[in-house]
C-alpha positions in Angstrom: 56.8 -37.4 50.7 58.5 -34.1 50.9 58.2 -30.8 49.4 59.9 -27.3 49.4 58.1 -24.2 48.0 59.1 -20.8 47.3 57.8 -17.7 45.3 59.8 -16.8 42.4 59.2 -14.4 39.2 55.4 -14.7 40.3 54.9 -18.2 40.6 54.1 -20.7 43.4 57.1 -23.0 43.1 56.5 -26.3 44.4 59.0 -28.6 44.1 58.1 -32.4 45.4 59.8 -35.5 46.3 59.0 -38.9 46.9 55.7 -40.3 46.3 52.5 -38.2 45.8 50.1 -39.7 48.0 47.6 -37.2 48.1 46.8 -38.3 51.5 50.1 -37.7 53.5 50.7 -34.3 52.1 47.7 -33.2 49.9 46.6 -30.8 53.0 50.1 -28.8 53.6 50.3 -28.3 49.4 46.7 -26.8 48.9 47.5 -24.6 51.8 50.2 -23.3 49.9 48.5 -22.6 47.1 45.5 -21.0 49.1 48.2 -18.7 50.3 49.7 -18.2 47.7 46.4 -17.2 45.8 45.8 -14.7 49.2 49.0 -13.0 48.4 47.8 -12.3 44.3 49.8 -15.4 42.8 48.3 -16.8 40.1 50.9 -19.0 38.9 51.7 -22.1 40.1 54.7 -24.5 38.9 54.9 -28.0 40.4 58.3 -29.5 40.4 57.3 -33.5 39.9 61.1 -34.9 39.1 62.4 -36.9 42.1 58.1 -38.3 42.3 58.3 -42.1 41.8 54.7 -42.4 42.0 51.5 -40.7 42.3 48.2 -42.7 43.3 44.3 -41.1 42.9 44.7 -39.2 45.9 47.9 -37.4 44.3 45.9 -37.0 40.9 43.4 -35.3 43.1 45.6 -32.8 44.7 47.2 -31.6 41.2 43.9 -31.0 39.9 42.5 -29.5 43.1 45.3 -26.8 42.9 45.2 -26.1 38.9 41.0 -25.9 39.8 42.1 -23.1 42.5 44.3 -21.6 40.2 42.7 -21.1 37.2 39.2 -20.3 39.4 42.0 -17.3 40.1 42.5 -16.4 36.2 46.0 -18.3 37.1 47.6 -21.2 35.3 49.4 -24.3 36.6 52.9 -26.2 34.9 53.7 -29.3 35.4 57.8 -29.5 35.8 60.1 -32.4 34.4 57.7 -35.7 35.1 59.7 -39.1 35.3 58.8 -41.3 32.1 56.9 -43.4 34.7 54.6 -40.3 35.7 55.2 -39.1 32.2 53.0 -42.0 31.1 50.3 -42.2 34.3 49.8 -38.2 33.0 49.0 -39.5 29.2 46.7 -42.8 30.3 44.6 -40.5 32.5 44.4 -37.6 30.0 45.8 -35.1 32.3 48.8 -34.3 29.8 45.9 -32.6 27.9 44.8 -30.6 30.8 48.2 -29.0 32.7 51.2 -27.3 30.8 54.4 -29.5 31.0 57.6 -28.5 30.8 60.9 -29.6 31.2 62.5 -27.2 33.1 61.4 -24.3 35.9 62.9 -21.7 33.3 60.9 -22.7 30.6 57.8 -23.2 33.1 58.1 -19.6 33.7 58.5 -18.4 30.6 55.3 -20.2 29.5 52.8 -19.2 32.1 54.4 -15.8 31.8 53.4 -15.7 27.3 
């Protein structure tokens, strides 16, 4: 799994790749939302379009970072799932729980309304 993040109009962007296994990266991502939340972000978008698959672990991180950020008065978006993740996020409820969106733009424009 890899990741790239960056700050942009506000917003932690996180954008990931590969498989979410909370395990091998779950760390390194909530310590970029911790600092991120340090520097007065409260927005966090999670780019999720080149993830294959996430496991429990995965599931756990996402929810561990929208808990930080809306502990924050923040809100988390959920960026372009793959139908495969598109459907894990409906059979565990979670579409219910986290904005999704298809692109950054509209991600932004969102969290921003």
């Amino acid at each position: 799994m890899d990741y790239s993040s960056k700050i942009d109009s506000g917003a932690l962007i996180l954008s990931l790749q590969g498989n979410l296994i909370g395990e091998e990266v779950g760390v390194a991502l909530l310590k970029e939302a911790d600092q991120a939340i340090g520097e007065g972000i409260k927005y966090c978008i999670i780019d999720i379009n080149e993830v294959k698959y996430i496991n429990s672990s995965g599931i756990g991180v996402l929810i561990t970072i929208l808990t930080k950020f809306r502990n924050q008065s923040g809100e988390v978006c959920i960026v372009n799932p793959s139908e495969h993740v598109k459907k894990l996020l409906i059979i565990t409820k979670l579409n219910a729980i986290f904005n999704i969106e298809s692109t950054v733009a509209e991600a932004i424009l969102k969290l921003k309304s």
